[in-house]
C-alpha positions in Angstrom: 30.2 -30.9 -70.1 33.5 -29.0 -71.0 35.0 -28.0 -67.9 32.4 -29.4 -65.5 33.4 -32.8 -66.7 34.6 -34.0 -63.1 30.9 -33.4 -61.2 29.9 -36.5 -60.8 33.4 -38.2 -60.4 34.0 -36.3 -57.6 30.6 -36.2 -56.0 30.4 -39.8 -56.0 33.4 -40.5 -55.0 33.9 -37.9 -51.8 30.4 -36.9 -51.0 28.4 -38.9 -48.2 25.7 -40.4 -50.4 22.7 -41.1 -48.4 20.0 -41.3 -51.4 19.9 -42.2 -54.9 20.5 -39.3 -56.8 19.3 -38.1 -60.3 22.0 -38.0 -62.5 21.7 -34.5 -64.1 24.4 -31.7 -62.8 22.3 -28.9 -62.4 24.2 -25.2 -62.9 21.4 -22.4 -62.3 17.8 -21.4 -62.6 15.4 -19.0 -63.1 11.7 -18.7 -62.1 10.4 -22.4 -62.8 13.3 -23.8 -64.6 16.5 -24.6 -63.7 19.9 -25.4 -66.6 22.3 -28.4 -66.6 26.1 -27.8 -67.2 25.3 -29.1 -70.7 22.6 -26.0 -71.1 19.8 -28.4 -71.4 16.7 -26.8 -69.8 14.3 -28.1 -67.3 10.6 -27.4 -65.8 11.2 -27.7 -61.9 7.8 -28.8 -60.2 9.6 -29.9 -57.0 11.0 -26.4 -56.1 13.9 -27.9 -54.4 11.4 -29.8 -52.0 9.5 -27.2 -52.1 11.6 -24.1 -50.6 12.1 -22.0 -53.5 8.7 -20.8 -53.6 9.0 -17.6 -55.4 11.0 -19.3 -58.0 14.9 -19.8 -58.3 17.2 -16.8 -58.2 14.2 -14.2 -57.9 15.5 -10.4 -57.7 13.9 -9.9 -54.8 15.9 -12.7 -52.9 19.1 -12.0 -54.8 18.9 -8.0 -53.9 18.7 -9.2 -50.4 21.5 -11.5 -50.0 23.7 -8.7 -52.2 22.7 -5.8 -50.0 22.9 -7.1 -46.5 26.3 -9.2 -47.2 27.7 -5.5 -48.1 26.6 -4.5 -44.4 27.0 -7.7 -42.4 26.5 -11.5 -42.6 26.7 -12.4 -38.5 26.4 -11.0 -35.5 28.9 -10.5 -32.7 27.9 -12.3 -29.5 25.6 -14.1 -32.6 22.0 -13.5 -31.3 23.1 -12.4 -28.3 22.8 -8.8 -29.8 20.5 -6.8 -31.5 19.9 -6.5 -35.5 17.4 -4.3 -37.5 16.7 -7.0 -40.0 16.0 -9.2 -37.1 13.5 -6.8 -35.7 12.3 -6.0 -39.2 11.7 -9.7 -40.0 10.1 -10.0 -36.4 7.6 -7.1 -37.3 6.5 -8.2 -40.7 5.7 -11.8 -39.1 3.4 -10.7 -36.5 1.4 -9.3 -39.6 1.2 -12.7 -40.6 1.2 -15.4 -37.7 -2.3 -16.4 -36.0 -2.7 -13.7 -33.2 -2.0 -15.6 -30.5 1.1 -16.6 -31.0 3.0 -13.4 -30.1 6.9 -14.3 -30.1 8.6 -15.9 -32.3 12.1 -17.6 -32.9 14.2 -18.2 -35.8 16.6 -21.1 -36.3 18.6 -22.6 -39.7 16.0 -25.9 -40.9 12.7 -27.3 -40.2 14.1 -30.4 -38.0 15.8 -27.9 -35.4 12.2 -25.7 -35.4 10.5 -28.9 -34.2 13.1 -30.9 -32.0 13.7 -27.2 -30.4 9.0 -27.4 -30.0 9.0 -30.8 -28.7 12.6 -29.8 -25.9 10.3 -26.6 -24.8 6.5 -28.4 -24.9 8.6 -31.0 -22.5 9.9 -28.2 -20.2 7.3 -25.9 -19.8 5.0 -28.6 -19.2 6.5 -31.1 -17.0 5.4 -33.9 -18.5 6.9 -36.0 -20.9 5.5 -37.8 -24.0 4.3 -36.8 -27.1 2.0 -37.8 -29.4 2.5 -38.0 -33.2 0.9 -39.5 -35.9 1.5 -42.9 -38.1 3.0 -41.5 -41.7 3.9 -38.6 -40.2 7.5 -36.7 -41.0 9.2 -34.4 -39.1 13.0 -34.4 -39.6 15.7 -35.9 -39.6 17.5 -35.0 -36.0 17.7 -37.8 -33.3 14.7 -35.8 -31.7 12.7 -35.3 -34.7 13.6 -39.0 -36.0 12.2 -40.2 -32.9 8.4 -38.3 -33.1 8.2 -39.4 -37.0 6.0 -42.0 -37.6 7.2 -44.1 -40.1 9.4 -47.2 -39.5 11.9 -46.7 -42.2 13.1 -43.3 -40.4 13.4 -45.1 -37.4 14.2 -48.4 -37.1 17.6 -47.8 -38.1 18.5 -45.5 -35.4 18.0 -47.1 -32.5 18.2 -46.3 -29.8 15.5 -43.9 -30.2 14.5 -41.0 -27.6 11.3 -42.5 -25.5 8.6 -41.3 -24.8 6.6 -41.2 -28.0 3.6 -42.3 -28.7 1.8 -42.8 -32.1 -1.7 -42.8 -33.2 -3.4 -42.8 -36.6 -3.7 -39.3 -38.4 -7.1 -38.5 -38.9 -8.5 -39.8 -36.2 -9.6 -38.2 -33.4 -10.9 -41.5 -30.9 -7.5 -42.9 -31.0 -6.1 -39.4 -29.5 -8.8 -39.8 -26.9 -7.7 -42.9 -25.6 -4.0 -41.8 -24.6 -3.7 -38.3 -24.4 -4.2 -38.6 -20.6 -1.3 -40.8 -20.2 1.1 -37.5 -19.3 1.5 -35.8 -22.8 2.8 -32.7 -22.8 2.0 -31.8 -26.7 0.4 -33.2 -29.7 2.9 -32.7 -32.5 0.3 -33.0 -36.6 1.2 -31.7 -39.8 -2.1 -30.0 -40.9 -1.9 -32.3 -44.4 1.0 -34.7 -44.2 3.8 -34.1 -46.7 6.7 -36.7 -47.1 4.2 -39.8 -45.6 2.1 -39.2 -48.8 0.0 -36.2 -49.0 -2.6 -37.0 -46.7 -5.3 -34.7 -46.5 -7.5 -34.6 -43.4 -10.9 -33.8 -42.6 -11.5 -30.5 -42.8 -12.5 -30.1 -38.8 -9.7 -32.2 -37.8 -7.2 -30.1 -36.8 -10.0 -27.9 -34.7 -11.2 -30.7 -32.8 -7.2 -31.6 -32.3 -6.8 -28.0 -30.9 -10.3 -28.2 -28.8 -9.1 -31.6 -27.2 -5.6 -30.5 -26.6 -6.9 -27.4 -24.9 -9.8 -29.6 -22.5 -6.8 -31.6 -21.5 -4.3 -29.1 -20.7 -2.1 -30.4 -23.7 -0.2 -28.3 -26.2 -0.6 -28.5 -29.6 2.6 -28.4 -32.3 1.4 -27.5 -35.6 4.6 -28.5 -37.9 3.6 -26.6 -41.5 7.5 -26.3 -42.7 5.7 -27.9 -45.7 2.3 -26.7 -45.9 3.4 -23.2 -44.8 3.7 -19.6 -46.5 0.6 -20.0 -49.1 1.8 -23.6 -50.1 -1.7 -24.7 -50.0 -3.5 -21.4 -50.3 -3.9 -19.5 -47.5 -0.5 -18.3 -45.3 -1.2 -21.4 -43.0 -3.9 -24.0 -42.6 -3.9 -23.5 -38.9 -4.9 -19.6 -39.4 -7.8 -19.3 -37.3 -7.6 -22.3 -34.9 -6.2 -22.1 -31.3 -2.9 -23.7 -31.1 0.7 -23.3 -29.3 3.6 -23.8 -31.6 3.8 -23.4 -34.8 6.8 -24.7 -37.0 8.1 -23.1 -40.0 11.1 -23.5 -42.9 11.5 -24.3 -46.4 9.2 -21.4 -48.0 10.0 -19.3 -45.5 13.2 -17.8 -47.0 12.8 -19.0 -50.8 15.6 -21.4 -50.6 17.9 -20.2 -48.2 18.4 -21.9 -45.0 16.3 -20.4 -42.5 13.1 -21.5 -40.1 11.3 -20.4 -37.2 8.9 -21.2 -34.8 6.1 -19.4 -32.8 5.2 -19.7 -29.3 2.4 -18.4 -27.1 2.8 -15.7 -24.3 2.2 -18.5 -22.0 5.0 -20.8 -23.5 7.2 -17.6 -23.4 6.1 -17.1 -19.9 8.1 -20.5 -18.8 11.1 -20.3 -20.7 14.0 -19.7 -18.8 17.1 -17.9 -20.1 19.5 -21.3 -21.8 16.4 -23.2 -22.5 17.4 -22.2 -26.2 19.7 -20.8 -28.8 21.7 -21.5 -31.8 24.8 -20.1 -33.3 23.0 -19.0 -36.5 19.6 -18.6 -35.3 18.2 -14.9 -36.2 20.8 -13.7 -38.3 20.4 -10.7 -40.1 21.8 -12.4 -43.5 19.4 -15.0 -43.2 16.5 -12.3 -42.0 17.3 -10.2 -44.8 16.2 -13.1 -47.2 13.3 -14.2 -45.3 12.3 -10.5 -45.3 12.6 -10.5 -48.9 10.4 -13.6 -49.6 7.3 -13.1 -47.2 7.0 -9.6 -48.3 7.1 -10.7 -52.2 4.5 -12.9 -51.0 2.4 -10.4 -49.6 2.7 -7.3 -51.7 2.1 -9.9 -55.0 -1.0 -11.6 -53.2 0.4 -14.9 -54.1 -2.4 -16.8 -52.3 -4.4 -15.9 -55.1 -1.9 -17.6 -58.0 -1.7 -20.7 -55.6 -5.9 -21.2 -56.1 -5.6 -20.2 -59.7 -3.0 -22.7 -60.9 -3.9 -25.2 -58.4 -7.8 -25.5 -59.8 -6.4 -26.1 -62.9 -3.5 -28.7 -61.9 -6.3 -30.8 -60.4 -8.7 -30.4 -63.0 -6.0 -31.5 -65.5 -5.3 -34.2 -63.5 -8.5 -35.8 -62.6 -9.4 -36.1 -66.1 -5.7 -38.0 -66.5 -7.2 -40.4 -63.6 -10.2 -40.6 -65.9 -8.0 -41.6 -68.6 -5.9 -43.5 -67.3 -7.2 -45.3 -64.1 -5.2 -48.1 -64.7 -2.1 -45.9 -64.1 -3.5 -43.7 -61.9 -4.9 -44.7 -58.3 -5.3 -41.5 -56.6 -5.1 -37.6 -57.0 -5.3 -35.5 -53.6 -3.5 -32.3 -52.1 -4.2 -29.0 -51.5 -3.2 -25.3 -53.3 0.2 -26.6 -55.0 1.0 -29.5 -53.1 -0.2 -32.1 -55.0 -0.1 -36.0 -55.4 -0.2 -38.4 -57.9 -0.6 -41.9 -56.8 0.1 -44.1 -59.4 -0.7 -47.9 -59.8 3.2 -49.3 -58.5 7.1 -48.6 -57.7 7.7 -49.4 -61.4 5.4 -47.9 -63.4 6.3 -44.6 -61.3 10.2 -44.8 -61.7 9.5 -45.5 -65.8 7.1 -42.2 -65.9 9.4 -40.6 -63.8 12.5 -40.6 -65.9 10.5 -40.1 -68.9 9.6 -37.2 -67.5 13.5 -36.1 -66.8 14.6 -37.2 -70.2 11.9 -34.8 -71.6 12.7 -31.9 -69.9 10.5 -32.2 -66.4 11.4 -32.6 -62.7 9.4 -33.9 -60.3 9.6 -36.0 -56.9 8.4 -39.7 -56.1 8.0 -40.2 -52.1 6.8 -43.5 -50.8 7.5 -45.3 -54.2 4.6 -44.7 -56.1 3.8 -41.3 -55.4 4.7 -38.2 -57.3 4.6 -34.7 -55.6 4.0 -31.5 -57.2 4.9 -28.4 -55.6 6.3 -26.1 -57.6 6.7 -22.7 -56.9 4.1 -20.9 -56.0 4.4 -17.7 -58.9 4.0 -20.8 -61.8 2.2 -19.7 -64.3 -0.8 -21.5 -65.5 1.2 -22.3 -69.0 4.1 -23.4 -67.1 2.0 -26.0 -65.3 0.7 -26.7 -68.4 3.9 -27.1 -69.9 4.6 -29.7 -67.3 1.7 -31.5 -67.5 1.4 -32.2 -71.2 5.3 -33.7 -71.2 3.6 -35.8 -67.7 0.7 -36.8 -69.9 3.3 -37.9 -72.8 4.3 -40.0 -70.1 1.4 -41.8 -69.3 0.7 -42.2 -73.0 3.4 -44.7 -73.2 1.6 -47.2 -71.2 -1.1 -49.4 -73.2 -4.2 -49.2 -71.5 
């Protein structure tokens, strides 16, 4: 490592370590692939959790940040004035957000866009719980930690905010039975991301929204992963009547940067204080953001997301044909994908094959690998990837 020889030294010994980290030193990408300090060259298919969805260090982005750090990074008074980029970034997203939702807020990470939709569904309501859903994930915040449904988020942190209550995803009945019991929002991801890649019926989240409505509850639509042509189209809840709607990772291609979108009715109830943020809205981070959707747009990405993605899955089902002793599952949507495989061990072995041959990817819960790369791969740069994944499996006897 020459120079760089210190990286891990020092990262282990001063930085706060709160996961187990893959020990490569990565020094800069391009597109699909990214370039240890040795030079040794990798396919990315987790697209840093899946944020830098137009690839890592595209022009487009790195125009952006050049250009509007030349005019200015910040604000004075922060969002407390105006900015063009703001208002430009404000304009192109009102091409793009479901009609009713007419204004819309910008913040630094998806946990703040949802701890900031569960503080205002609270307010503007009056009432006081929330429901969420068993597996779900929505940050990492005391507020967020406290609406995700997983136990190992949140038994540790106790005490947790109240006033949450949690039902199975996918299941309408079990909403039924306590959304009278003063809820002021529903809070779903429309397929749930970190809790496994759980893929709903396809009418759930419309009966979700016609329930909500008949009961005078709003409905939080968290897609900070599913978001931005992740799965296809620009969201999954395009088309169906909700409140809020969460956003981050690809909406700024890797910079820092989220939003979230509110009704005229919500907007109607805020008061001014309810909200803010130092960094929230500014025109650096616009800019970017800018940059990315418009890529997105003016290259019709949606269309590469189907492309790639029918052949990921038809790749893959016929490694679950081949292999269904490895294999237990395959399920997703557009390029966020999951590979359930057979146990905890069999998936950390495959897994760092994969990293010794040149391929990133991400286990969540264990035994599941995610794919989400980003969303310009080609179809031979999947293919790339799923060849040295199917060398993998290979070195199992069946």
């Amino acid at each position: 490592m020459s120079e760089y020889t210190n990286t891990y030294q020092i990262e282990d010994e001063y930085y706060a370590s709160f996961a187990d980290k893959t020990r490569i030193s990565i020094e800069k990408g391009k597109g699909v692939y990214v370039y240890d300090e040795d030079g040794k060259k990798y396919l990315d298919l987790t697209a840093g959790w899946g944020v830098t969805c137009i690839g890592h260090t595209n022009p487009v982005i790195t125009e952006a940040l050049c250009d509007q750090s030349k005019k200015i990074i910040q604000n004075p008074n922060s969002g407390a004035t105006y900015s063009p980029e703001r208002s430009r970034l404000i304009s192109l997203m009102q091409e793009i957000l479901p009609k009713n939702l007419t204004r819309v807020f910008f913040g630094n990470n998806g946990a703040e866009a949802n701890d900031a939709a569960i503080k205002l569904a609270r307010k503007v309501t009056g009432k006081i719980n929330i429901i969420s859903m068993e597996k779900s994930f929505h940050g990492r915040t005391i507020s967020t930690v406290s609406a995700t449904g997983q136990n190992k988020h949140r038994n540790r942190f106790n005490p947790l905010i109240p006033h949450h209550i949690f039902v199975p995803y996918n299941d309408i009945p079990a909403i039924k039975e306590v959304i009278g019991n003063d809820v002021a929002a529903v809070i779903v991801e429309p397929i749930q991301g970190e809790g496994g890649i759980n893929v709903p019926e396809p009418d759930y989240l419309r009966n979700l929204s016609k329930l909500c409505a008949e009961n005078n509850v709003l409905l939080i639509v968290d897609e900070i992963q599913t978001g931005f042509c992740r799965t296809g189209p620009m969201f999954l809840s395009d088309n169906i009547k909700i409140d809020i709607l969460t956003m981050a990772k690809g909406i700024a291609g890797g910079f820092p940067f989220s939003g979230f979108a509110i009704t005229e009715e919500i907007h109607d109830k805020i008061e001014k204080g309810d909200h803010g943020g130092t960094y929230s809205g500014n025109p650096l981070g616009c800019a970017v953001a800018y940059s990315v959707i418009k890529f997105i747009l003016d290259n019709k990405i949606w269309e590469n997301v189907e492309y790639v993605s029918k052949y990921a899955f038809k790749e893959l089902f016929e490694f679950k044909n081949i292999f269904p002793h490895i294999i237990k599952d395959i399920r997703g949507k557009g390029l966020l994908i999951a590979v359930e495989l057979a146990d905890e061990d069999i998936t950390a072995s495959i897994n760092s094959k994969c990293l010794n041959n040149g391929l990133i990817l991400n286990v969540i819960q264990g035994n599941i690998i995610r794919l989400f790369p980003a969303l310009c791969i080609s179809k031979e740069e999947m293919e790339e990837g799923l060849k040295i994944f199917k060398k993998a499996l290979d070195g199992f006897e069946k």
